[in-house]
N, C-alpha and C positions, 0 to 999 in steps of 0.2 A: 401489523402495518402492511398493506394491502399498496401498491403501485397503481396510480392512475396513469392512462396511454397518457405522449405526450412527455414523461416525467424523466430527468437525467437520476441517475446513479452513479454512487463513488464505488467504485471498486479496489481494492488494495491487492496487493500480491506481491513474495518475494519473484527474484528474476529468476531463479533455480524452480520452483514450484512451476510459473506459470509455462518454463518451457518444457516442462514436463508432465502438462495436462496431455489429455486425450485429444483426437480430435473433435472427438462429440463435444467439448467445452466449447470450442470456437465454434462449432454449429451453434449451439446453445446462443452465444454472444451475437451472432450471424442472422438468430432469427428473432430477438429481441429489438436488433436495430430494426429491423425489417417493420417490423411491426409496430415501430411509432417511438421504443423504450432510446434515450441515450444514455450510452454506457460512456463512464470519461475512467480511465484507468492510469493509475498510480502504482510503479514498481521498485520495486528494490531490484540488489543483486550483491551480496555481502561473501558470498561463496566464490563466486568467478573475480567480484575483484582482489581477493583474498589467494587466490590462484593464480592469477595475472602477478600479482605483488612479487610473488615467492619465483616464479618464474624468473621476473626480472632482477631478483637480488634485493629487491626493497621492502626492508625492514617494515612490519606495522605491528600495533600493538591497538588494543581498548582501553579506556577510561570509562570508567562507569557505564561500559556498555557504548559509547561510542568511540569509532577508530579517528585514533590520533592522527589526524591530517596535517602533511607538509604538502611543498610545494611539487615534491616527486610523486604522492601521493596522488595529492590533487587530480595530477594530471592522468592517473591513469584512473580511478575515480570514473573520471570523465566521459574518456574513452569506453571502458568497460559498460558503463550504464548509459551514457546517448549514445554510443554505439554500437556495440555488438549486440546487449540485450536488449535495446530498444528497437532496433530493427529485426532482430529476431522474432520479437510478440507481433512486429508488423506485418513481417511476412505470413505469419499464421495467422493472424487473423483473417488478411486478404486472400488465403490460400482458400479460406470456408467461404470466400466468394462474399465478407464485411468490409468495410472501408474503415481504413484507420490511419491516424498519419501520427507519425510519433517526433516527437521533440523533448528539452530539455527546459529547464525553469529557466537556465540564463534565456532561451528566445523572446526577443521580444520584452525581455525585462517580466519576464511571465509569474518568478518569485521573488517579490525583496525581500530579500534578507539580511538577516545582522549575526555578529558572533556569537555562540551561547556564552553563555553567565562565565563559564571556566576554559572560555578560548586560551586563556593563560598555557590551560593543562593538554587542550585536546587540539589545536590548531585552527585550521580553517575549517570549523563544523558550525555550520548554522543554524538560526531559527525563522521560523518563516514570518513574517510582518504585513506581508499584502501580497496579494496575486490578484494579478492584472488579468480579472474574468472574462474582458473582453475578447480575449485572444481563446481561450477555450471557449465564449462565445461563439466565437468566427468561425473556428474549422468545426463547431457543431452545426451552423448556420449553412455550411458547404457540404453538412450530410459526412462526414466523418468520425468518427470516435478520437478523442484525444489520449494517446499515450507518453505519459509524460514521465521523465526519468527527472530524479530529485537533484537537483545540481540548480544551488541557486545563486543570485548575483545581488552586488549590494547595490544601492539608490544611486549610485553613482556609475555602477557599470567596471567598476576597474577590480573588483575583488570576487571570484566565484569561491563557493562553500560546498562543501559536501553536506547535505540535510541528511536524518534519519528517515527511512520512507516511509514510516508509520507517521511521524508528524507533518510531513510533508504532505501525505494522502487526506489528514483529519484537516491540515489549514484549506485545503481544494476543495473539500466537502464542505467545512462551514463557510467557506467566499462566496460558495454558488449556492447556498440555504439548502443544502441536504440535512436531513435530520437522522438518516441512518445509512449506516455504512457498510458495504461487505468485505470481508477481509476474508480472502481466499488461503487454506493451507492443504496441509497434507495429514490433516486429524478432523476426526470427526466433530469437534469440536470441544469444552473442556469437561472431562469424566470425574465422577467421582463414585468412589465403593459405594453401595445401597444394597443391605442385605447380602453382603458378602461380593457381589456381582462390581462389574464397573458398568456405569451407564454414562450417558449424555446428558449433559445439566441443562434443562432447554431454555432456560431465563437465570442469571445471576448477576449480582450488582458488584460494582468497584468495589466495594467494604467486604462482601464477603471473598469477592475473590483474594485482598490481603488476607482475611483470616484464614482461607484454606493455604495461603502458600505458608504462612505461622507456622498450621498446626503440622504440615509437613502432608493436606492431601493435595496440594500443587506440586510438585516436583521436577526436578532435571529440565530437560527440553520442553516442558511445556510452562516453564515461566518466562522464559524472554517470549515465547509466543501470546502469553496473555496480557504478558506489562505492555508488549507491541500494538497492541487490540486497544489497551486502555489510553494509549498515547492519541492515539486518534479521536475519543474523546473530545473535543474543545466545539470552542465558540458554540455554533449550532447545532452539530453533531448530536445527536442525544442517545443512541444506542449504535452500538459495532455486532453485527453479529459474522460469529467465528464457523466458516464452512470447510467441507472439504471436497476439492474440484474437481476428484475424480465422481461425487457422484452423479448420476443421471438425472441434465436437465437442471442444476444443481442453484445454479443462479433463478432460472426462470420460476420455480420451486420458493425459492427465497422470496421473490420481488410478489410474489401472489399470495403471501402471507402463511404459506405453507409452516408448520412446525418443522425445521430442520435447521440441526447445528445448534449453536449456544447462541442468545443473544444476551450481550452484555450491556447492562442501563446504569444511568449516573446514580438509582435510589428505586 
């Protein structure tokens, strides 16, 4: 899948990874806008709020993989991801001399959201319902990059949710008909033994990747990274491919249909 000029890109990335790129990455990014590509970007940051938490004495825990949201929660949630690390990717981006303006899904009513299925269990954790493309229209329209931190708000305005930012990034990619996604980490993408060796799997589907985590060739820290990859998945989305942002040119490499990293298809 080859990028025509002209063409917007989802890009995914935790908040710890992306400030921890290089700066040759934000060049990267830097010279793609330049050159006609929009990049719209989608972050997490589950380390720093998880740090910020324990700082303040407030207890968190996971449920199935997402953190149990209160209203103490919530609020630092917030903070951490519209603001510290969202203004953090901003300043670097702008530092490589890109334009980016960062915000959150409550602006503008940018995600509606509703509770998941077991708000019972996990609190104020969302799912995404609509996003209001107009609005990451707009600041692409003004020649910026959209950085958007996952914090969504319900049709009504009175309830914000912490989203996962993997399904957060896959609902922004299918609103805007992206059909592939880049999820940026810090692996080369997902390996598996071949001839004794570990290599880079360059193409694997949803089915197999369950069967390799079965038979025990998925393992430890690389399965919340690939169920992560798979959550983005939906609507339009139809392939995620899995990179890693330290390499050179890394994204630009990608969008030109380069062979690099995993890419991961629904079949």
């Amino acid at each position: 899948m080859t990028i025509q000029m002209n063409t917007r890109f989802v890009m995914k990335c935790g908040g710890s990874t992306l400030a921890a790129l290089p700066d040759a990455f934000f060049e990267d990014l830097r010279r793609l806008q330049a050159d006609g590509m929009i990049p719209v970007i989608v972050h997490g940051g589950g380390p720093a709020i998880s740090e910020t938490l324990t700082k303040l004495g407030i207890e968190t825990e996971f449920v199935g993989g997402l953190r149990k949201t209160n209203d103490a929660v919530l609020d630092v949630v917030e903070m951490v991801l519209a603001g510290q690390i969202n203004k953090e990717i901003v300043r670097k981006i702008g530092k490589s001399g890109a334009k980016a303006l960062g915000l959150s899904g409550v602006d503008g009513g940018l995600m509606q959201t509703v509770p998941v299925s077991n708000a019972a269990e996990v609190g104020f954790v969302g799912d995404v319902v609509g996003i209001r493309a107009e609005i990451i229209e707009g600041i692409i329209g003004m020649g910026y990059m959209p950085v958007i931190a996952p914090i969504g708000i319900s049709a009504d305005g009175t309830q914000r949710f912490n989203i996962n930012a993997d399904t957060a990034a896959g609902a922004v990619a299918s609103h805007l008909g992206v059909a592939q996604m880049i999820v940026v980490t810090d692996v080369p993408g997902i390996m598996k033994k071949i001839n004794g060796e570990l290599e880079v799997l360059p193409k694997i589907t949803v089915a197999e990747i369950e069967e390799m985590i079965t038979t025990g060739e998925i393992y430890g820290g690389m399965i919340p990274k690939v169920r992560a990859a798979m959550q983005c998945i939906q609507g339009d989305v139809k392939e995620v491919v899995i990179v890693n942002g330290t390499e050179p040119n890394v994204l630009s490499r990608t969008l030109h249909g380069e062979a690099i990293g995993t890419r991961i298809v629904t079949a």
